[in-house]
PLY file of the C-alpha trace (Angstrom):
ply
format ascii 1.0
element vertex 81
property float x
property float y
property float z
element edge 80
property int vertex1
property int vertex2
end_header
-70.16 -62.61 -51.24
-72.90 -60.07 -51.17
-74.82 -59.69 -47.92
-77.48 -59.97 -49.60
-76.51 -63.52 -50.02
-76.68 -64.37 -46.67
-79.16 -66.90 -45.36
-76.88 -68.93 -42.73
-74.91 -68.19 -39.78
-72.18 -69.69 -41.92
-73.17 -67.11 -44.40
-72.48 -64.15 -41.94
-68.93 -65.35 -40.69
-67.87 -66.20 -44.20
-68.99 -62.32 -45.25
-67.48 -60.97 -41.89
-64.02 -62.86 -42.56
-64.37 -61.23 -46.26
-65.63 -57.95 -46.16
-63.80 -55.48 -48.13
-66.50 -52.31 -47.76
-70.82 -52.70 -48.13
-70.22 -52.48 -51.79
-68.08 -55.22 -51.68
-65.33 -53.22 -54.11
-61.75 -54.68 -53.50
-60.77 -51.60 -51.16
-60.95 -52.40 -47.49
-62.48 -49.98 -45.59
-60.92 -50.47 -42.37
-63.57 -47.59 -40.98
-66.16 -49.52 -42.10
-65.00 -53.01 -40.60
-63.98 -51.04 -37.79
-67.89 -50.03 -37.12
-68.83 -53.76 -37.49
-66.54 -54.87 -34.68
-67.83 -52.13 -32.56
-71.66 -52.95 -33.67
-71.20 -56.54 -32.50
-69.18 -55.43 -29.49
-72.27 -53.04 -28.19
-74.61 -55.93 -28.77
-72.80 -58.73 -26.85
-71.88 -55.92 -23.80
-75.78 -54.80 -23.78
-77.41 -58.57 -24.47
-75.15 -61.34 -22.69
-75.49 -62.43 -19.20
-72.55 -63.86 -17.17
-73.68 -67.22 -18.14
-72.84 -66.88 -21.63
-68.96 -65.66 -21.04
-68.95 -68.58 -18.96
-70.25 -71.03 -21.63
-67.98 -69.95 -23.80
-64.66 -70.63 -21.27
-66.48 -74.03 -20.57
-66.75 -74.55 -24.73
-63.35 -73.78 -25.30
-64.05 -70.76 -27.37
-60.49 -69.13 -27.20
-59.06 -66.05 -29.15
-56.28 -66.83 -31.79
-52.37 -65.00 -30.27
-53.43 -63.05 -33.63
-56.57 -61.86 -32.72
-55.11 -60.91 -28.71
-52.07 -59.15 -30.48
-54.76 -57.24 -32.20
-57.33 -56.78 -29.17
-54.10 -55.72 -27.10
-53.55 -52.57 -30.00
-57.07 -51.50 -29.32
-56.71 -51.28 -25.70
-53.54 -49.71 -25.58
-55.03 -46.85 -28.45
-57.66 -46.34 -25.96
-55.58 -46.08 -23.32
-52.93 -43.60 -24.42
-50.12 -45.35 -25.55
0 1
1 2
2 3
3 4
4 5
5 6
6 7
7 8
8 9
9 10
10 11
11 12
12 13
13 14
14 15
15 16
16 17
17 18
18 19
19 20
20 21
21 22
22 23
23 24
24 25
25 26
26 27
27 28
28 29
29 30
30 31
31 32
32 33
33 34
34 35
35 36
36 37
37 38
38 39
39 40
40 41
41 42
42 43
43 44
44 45
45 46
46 47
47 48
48 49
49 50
50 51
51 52
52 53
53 54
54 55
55 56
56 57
57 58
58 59
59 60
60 61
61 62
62 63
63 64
64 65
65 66
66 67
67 68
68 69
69 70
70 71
71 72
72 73
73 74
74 75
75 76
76 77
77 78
78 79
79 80
């Protein structure tokens, strides 16, 4: 998928899950993902208000052990370790 081929929500996570690099070539660019993450992150930390971390707890929206090993590398590279 292209992003130019988005046009749905669905669209976007599908082409998130994906993405290789913007040209869509078959080498990831870790980097580039990388800048994505931290793009999102930047936009939830300056848009949310506590009432949407809390809708998402009341949801059920819950990170895969995966995705917490993974969060848990990034914190400890920031930190130091």
């Amino acid at each position: 998928m292209q992003i130019t081929d988005i046009e749905t929500y669905d669209d976007l996570k599908t082409y998130l899950r994906e993405f290789t690099n913007v040209a869509g070539a078959p080498t990831y660019d870790f980097v580039g993902a990388f800048n994505l993450l931290d793009a999102l992150l930047e936009n939830l930390a300056e848009q949310h208000i506590d009432a949407d971390i809390e809708s998402l707890v009341d949801g059920g929206v819950q990170f895969t052990p995966p995705q917490l090993a993974f969060l848990d590398k990034l914190n400890r590279l920031q930190d130091g370790d």
